[in-house]
Residue frames relative to the residue before (quaternion, step in Angstrom):
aa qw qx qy qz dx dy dz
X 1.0000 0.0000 0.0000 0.0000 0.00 0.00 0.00
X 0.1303 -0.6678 0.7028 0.2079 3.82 -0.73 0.94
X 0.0206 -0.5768 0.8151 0.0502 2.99 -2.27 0.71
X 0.7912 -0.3230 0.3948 0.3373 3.02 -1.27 -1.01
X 0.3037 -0.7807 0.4043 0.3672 3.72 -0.14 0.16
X 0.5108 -0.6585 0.4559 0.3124 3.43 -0.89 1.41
X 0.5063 -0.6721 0.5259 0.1240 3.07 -1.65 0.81
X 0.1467 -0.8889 0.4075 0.1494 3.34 -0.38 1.02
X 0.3063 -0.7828 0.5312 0.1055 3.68 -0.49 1.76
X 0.3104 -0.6709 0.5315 0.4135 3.59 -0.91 -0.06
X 0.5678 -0.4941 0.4995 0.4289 3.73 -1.22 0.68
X 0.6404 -0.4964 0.5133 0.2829 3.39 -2.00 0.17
X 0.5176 -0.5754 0.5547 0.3053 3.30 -1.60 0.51
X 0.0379 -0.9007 0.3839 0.2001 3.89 0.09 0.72
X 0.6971 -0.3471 0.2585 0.5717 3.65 -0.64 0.97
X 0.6214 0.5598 -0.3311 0.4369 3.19 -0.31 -1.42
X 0.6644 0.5065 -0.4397 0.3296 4.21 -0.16 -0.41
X 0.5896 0.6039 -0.4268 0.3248 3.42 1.43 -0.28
X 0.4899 0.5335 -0.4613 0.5124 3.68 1.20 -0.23
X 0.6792 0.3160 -0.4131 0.5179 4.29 0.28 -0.57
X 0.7495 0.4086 -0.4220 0.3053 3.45 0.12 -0.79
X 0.5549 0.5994 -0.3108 0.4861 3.59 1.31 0.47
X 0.7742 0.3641 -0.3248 0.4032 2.55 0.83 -1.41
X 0.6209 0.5232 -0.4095 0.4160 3.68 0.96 -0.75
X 0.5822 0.5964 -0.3252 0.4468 3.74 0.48 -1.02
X 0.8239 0.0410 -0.2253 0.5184 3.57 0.31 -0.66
X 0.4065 0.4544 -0.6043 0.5129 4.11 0.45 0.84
X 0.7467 0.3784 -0.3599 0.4119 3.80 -0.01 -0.80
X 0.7820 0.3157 -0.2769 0.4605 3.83 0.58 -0.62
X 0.6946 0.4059 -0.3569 0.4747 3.73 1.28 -0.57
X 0.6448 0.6096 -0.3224 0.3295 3.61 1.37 0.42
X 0.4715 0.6366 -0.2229 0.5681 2.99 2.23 -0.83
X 0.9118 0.1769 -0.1338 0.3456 3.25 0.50 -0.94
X 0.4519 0.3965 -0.5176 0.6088 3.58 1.61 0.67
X 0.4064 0.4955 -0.5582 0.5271 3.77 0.32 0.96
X 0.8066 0.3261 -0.3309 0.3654 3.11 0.47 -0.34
X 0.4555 0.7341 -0.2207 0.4527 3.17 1.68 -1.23
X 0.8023 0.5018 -0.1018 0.3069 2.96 0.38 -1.89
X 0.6274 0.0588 0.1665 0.7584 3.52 1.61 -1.84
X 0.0110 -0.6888 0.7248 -0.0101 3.67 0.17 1.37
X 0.6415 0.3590 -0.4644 0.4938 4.42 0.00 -0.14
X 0.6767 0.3829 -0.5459 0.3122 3.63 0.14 -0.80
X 0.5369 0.6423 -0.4416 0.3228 3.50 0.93 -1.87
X 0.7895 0.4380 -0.2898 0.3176 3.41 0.21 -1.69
X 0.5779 0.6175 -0.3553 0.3981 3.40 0.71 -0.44
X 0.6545 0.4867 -0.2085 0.5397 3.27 1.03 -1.44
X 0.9053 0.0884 0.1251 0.3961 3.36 -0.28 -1.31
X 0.5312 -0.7401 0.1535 0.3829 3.40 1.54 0.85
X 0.7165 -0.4924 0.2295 0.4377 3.49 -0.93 -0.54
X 0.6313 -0.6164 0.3977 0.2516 3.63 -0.92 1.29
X 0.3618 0.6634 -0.6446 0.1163 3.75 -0.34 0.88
X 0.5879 -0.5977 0.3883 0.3825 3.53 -1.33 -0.04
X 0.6476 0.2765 -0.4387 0.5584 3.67 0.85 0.87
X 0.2404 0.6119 -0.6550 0.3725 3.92 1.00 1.62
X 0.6674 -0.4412 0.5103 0.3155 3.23 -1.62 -0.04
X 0.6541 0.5833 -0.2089 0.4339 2.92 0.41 -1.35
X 0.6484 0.5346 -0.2653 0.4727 3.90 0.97 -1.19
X 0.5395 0.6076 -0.3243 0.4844 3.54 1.45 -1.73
X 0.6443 0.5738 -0.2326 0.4489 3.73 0.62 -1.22
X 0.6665 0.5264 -0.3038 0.4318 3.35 0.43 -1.05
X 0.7177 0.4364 -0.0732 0.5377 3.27 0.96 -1.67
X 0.7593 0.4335 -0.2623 0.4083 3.38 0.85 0.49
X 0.4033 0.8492 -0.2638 0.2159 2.65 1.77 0.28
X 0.5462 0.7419 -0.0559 0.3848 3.20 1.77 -0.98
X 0.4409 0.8053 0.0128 0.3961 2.29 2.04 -1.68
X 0.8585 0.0486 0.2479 0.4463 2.86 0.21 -2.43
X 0.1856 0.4772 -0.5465 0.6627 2.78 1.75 1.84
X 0.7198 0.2737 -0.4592 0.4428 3.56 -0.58 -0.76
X 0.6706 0.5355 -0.4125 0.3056 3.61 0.28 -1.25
X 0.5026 0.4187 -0.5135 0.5553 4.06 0.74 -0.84
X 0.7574 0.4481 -0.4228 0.2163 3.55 -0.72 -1.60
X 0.6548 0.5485 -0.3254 0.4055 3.58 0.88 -1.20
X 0.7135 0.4316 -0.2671 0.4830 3.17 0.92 -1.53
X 0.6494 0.5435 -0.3211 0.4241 4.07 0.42 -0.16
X 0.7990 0.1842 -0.1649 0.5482 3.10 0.78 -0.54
X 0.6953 0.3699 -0.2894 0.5440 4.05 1.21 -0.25
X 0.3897 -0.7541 0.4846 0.2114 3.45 0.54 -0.95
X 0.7151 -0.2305 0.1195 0.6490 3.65 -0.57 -0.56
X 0.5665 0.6478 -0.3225 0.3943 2.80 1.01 -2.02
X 0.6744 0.5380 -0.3641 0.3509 3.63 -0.25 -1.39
X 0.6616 0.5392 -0.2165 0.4739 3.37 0.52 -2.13
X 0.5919 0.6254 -0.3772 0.3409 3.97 0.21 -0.99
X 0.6954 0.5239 -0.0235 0.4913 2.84 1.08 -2.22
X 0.6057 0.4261 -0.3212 0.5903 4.04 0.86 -0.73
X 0.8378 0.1118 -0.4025 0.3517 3.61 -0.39 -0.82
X 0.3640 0.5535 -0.6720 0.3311 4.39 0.94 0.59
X 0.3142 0.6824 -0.5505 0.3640 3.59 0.73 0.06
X 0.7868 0.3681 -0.2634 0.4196 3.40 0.33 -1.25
X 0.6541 0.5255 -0.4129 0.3544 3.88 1.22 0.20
X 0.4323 0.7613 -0.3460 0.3373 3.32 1.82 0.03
X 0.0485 0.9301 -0.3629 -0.0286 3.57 1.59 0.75
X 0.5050 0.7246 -0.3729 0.2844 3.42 1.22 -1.35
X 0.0150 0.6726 -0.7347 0.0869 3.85 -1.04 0.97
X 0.6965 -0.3878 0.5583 0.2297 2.86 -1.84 0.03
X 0.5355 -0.5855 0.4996 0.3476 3.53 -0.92 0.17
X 0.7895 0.3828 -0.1700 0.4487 3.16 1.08 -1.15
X 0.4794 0.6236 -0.2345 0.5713 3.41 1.07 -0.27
X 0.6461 0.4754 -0.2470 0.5437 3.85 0.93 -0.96
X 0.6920 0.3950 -0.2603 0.5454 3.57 0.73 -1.41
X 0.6963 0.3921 -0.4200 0.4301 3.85 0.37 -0.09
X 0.8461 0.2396 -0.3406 0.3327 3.36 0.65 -0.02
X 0.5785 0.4018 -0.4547 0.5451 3.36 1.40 0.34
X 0.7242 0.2392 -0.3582 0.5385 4.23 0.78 0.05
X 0.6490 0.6307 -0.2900 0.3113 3.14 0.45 -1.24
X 0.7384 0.3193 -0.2846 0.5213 3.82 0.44 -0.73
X 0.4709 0.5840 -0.4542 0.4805 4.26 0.77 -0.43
X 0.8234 0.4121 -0.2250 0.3186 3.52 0.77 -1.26
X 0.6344 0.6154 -0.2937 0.3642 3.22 1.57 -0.46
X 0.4947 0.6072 -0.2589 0.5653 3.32 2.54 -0.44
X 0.5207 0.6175 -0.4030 0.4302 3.46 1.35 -0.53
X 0.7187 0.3508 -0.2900 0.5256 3.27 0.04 -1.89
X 0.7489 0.3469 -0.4195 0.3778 3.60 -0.13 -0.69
X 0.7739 0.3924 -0.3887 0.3100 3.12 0.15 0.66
X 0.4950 0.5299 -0.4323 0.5361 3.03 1.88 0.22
X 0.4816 0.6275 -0.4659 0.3965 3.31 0.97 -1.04
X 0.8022 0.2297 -0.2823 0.4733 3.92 0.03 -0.95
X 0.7309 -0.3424 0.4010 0.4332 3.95 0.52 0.32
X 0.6443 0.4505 -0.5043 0.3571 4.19 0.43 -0.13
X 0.7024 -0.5506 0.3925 0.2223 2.81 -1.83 -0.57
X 0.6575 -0.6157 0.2278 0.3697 3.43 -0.43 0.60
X 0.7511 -0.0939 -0.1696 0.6311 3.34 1.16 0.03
X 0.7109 -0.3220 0.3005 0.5483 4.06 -1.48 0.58
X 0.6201 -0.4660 0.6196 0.1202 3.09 -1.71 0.08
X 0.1932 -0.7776 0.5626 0.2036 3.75 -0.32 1.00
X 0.6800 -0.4757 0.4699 0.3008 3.64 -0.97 0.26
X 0.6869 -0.3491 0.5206 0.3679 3.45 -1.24 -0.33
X 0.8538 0.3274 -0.1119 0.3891 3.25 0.69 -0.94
X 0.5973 -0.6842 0.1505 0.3905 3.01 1.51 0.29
X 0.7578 -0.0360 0.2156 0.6147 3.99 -0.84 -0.99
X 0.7183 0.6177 -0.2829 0.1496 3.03 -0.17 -1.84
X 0.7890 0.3165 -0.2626 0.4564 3.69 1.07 -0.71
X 0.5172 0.6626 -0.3199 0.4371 3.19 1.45 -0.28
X 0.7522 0.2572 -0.3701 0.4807 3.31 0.69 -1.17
X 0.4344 0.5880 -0.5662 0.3807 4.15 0.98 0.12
X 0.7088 0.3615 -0.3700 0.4797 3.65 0.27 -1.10
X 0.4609 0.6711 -0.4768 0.3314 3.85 0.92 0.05
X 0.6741 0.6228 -0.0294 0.3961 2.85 1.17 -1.94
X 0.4723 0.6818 -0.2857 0.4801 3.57 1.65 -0.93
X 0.7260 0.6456 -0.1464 0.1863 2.41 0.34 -1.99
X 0.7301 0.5774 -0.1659 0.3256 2.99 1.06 -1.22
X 0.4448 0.6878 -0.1149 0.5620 2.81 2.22 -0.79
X 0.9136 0.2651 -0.0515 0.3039 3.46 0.82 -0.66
X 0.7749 0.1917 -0.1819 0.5743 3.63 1.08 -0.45
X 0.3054 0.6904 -0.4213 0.5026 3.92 1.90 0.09
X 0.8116 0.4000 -0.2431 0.3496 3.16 0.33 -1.96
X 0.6199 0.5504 -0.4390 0.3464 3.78 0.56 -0.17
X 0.2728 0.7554 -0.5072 0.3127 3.30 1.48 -0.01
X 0.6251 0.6097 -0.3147 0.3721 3.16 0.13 -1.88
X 0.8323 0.2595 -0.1933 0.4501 3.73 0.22 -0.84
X 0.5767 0.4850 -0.3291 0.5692 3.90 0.88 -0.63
X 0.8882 0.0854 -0.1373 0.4301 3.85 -0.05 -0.57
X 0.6726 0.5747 -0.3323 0.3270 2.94 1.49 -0.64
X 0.5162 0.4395 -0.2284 0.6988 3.87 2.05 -0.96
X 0.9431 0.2985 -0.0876 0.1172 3.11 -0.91 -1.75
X 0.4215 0.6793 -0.3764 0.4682 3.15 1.73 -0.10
X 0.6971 0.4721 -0.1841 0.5072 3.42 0.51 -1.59
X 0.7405 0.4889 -0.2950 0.3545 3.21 0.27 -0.45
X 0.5591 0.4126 -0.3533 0.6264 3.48 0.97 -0.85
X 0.6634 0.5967 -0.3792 0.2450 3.60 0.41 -0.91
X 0.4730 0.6620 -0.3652 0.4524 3.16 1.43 -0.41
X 0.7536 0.2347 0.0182 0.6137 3.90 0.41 -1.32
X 0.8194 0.1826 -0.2916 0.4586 4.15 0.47 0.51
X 0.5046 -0.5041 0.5182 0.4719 3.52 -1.10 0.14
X 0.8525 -0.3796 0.3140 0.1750 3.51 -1.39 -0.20
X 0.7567 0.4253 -0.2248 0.4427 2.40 1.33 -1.66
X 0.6155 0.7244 -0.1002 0.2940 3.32 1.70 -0.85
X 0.4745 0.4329 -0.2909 0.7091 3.27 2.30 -1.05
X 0.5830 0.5188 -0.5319 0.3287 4.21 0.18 -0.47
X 0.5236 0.6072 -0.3712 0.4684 3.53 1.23 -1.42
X 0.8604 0.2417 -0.0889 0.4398 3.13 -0.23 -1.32
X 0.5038 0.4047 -0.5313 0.5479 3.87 0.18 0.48
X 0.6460 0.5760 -0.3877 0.3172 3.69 0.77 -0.45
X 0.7008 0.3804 -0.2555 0.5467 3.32 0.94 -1.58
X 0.4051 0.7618 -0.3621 0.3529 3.96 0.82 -0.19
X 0.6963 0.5318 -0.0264 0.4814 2.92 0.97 -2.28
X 0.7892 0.4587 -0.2177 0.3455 3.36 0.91 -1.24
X 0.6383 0.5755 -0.2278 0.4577 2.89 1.48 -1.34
X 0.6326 0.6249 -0.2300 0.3957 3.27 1.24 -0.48
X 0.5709 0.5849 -0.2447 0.5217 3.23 1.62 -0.47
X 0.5805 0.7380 -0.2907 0.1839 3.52 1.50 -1.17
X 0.5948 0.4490 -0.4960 0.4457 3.93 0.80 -0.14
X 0.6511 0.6109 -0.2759 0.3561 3.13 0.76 -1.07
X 0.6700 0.3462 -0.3944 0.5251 3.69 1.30 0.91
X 0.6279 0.4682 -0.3463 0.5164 2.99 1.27 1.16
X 0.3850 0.7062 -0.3715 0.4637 3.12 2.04 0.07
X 0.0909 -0.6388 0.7146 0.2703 4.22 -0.29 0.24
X 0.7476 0.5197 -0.3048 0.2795 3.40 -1.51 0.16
X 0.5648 0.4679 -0.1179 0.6695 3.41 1.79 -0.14
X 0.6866 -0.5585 0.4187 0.2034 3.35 -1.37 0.53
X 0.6037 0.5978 -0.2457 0.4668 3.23 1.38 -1.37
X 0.4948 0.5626 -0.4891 0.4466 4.06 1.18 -1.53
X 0.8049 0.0398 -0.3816 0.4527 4.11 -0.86 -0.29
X 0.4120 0.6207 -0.6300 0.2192 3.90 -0.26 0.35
X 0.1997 -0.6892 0.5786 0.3878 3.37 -1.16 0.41
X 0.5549 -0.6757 0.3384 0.3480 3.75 -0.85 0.85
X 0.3777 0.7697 -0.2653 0.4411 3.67 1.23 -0.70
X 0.8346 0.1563 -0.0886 0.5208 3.58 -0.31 -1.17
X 0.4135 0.7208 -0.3394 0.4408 3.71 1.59 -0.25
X 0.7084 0.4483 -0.1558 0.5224 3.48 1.04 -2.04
X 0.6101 0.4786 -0.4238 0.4680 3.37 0.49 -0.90
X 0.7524 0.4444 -0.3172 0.3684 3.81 0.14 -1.24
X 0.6813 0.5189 -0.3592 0.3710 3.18 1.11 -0.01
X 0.4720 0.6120 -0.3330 0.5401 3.58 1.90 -0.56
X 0.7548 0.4363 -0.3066 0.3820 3.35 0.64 -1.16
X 0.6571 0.6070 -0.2360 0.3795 3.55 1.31 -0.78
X 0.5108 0.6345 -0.1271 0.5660 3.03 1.73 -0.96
X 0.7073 0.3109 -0.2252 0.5936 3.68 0.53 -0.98
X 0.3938 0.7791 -0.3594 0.3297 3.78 1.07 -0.19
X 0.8135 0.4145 0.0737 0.4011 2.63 0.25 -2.50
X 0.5790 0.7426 -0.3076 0.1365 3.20 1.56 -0.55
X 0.6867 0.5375 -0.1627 0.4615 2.99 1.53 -1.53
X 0.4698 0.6306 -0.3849 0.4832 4.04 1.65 -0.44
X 0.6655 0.5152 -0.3137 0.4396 3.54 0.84 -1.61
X 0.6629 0.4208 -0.2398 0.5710 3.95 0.64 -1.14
X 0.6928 0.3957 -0.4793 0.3658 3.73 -0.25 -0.43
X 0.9063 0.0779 -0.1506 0.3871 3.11 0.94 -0.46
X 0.8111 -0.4147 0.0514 0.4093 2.88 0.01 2.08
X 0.7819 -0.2940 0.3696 0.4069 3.91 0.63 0.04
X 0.2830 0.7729 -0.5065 0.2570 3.83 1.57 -0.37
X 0.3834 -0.7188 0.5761 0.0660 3.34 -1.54 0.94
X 0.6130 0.6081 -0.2264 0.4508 2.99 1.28 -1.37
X 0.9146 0.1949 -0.2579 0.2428 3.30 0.27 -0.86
X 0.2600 0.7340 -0.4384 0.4488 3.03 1.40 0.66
X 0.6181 0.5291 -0.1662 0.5571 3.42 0.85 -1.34
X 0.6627 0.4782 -0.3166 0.4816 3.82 0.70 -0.55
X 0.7763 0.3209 -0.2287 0.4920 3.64 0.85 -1.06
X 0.4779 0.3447 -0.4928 0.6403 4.00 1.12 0.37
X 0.5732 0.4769 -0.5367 0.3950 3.80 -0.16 -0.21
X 0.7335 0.3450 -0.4282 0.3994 3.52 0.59 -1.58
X 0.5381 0.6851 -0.4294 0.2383 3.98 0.75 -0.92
X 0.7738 0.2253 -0.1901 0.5606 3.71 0.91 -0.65
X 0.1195 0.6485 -0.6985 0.2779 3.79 0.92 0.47
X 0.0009 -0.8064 0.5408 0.2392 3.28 -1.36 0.88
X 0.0601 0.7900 -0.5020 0.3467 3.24 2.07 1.26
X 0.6280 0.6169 -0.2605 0.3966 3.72 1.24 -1.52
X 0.4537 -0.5384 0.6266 0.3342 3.75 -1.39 0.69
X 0.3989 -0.4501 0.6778 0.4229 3.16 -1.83 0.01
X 0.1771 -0.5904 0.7832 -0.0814 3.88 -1.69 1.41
X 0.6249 0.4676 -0.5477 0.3014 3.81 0.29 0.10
X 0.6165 -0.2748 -0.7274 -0.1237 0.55 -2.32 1.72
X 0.4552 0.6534 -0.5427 0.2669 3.26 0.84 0.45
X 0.6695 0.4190 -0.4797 0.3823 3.64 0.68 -0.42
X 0.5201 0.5523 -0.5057 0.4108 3.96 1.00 -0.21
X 0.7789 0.5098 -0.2474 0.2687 3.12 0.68 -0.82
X 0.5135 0.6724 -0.1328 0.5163 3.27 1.86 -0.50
X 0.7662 0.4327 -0.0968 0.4651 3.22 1.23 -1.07
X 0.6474 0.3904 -0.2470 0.6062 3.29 2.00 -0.48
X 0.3779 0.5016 -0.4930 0.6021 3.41 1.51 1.31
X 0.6673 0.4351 -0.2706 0.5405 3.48 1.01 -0.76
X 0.8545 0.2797 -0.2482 0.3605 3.38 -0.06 -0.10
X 0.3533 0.5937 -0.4843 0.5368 3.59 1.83 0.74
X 0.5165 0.6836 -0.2274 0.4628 3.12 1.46 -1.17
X 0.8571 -0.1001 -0.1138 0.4924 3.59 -0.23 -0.81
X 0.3743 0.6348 -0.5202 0.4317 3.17 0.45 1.52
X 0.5589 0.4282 -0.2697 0.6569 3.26 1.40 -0.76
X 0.7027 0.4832 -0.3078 0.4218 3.68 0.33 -1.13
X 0.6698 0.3022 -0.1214 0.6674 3.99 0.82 -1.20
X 0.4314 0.7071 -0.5558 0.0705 4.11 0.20 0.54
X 0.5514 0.5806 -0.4447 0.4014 3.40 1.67 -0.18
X 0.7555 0.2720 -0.3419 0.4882 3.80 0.67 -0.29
X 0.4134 0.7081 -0.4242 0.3843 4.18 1.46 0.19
X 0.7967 0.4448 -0.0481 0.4064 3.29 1.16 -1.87
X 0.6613 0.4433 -0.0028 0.6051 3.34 1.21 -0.96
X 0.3836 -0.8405 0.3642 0.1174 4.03 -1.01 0.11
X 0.3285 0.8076 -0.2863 0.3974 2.40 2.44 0.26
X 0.7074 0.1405 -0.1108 0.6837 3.97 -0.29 1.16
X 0.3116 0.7188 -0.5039 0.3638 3.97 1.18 0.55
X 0.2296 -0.7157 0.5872 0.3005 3.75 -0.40 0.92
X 0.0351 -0.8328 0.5389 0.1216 3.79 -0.96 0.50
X 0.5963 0.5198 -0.2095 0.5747 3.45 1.04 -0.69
X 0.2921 -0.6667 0.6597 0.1871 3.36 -1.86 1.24
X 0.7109 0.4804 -0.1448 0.4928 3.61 0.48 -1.17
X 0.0308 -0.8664 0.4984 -0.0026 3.26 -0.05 1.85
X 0.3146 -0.6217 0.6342 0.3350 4.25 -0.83 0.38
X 0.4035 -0.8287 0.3769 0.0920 3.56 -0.69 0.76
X 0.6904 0.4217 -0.1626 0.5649 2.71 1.84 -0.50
X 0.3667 0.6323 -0.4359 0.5251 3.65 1.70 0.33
X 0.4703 -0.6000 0.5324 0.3679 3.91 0.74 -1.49
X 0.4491 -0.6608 0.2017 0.5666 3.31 -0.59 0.89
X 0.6417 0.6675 -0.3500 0.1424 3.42 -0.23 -0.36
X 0.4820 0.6177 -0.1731 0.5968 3.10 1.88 0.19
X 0.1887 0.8998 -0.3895 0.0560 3.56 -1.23 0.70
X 0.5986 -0.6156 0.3670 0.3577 3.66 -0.40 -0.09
X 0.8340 -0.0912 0.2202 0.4976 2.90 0.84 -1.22
């Protein structure tokens, strides 16, 4: 019998993936770096010394990453994958929502840092711009790309079975906890943090980002823009005043955004978007 040739869709991302995208996300980054913890001479020997522009770190920080990518790719395929990273063309923002993360967060490093006596922006080396705006350029390379797996997997998903405000909560203490070896790592930024005000900023940052990620349809991109601005190292140090500043902001548009925070109505749920449906549509 001739017909037409069937069209091939990619299967859904089923709930259920939040147990792999964990489990892989925190074996690959809590293994890389209790290697080091664990055997900081052998590691080094092997695979040299731990800094944050090693491979091995890139890895670590990518770990999130390359969780969503398996899950997508296991259960979507190419197809799927295609459909996950048009995510990142879902650019549209708010006006207001745009000005807070391309002015609005620089300034919130500002005041916190006047508040404690610094200066309005880091200090350039001796050598001027030039390495700064490289470690800028890193950057992008490194705390953006977990996006892909925090908003890009685990959001949707929880979104399925929680309001917003509730997957923001809990993508937060995730996020943080996830960071935890890595204040025992020497050789890294994280070794003089205290870990405490760290976790919290990360709930608060997390419950932040939520209402940006939903307004607009599931967007990758700008997620990736507001972790980019968070480790700008253009930014003063404001701790703890910028944690503390921001979890004024985000009581703020929580109260202000509580009809789509509290409730799932306009909840992004779906990873695998159909572009031609709008973003708000999906496969899976």
């Amino acid at each position: 019998m001739h017909g037409y040739p069937a069209v091939t869709r990619p299967r859904g991302i089923p709930s259920f993936s939040v147990g792999p995208f964990l489990a892989i996300t925190f074996l690959i980054t809590w293994g890389v770096i209790g290697l080091y913890i664990a055997l900081p001479e052998r590691a080094a020997a092997w695979f040299g010394k731990i800094s944050g522009a090693h491979p091995l770190f890139f890895l670590a920080t990518w770990a999130p990453a390359i969780a969503a990518f398996v899950v997508v790719l296991w259960h979507g395929g190419t197809t799927g994958l295609r459909r996950f990273l048009a995510r990142l063309l879902l650019w549209r923002s708010t006006a207001g929502w745009t000005a807070f993360i391309l002015l609005g967060l620089p300034l919130v490093f500002v005041a916190g840092s006047l508040i404690k006596g610094g200066p309005i922006l880091a200090p350039l080396p001796p050598e001027g711009a030039r390495p700064v705006l490289a470690v800028m350029v890193m950057m992008l390379f490194l705390g953006p790309i977990e996006e892909f797996g925090w908003r890009g997997v685990l959001q949707p998903l929880l979104q399925r079975h929680m309001a917003p405000i509730r997957a923001g909560l809990l993508i937060g203490a995730t996020w943080g906890f996830w960071h935890l070896p890595a204040f025992y790592l020497a050789g890294t930024v994280f070794g003089g943090w205290n870990f405490l005000p760290f976790f919290l900023g990360n709930v608060v940052l997390a419950v932040l980002v939520t209402p940006v990620f939903n307004r607009t349809g599931g967007n990758l991109l700008w997620p990736m823009l507001f972790h980019w601005q968070l480790i700008n190292p253009f930014w003063p140090d404001a701790q703890p005043w910028d944690t503390w500043i921001l979890a004024g902001v985000a009581v703020v548009v929580v109260l202000w955004n509580r009809k789509t925070m509290f409730t799932r109505d306009g909840a992004v749920t779906e990873i695998l978007t159909v572009p031609s449906r709008g973003p708000q549509q999906a496969a899976g």
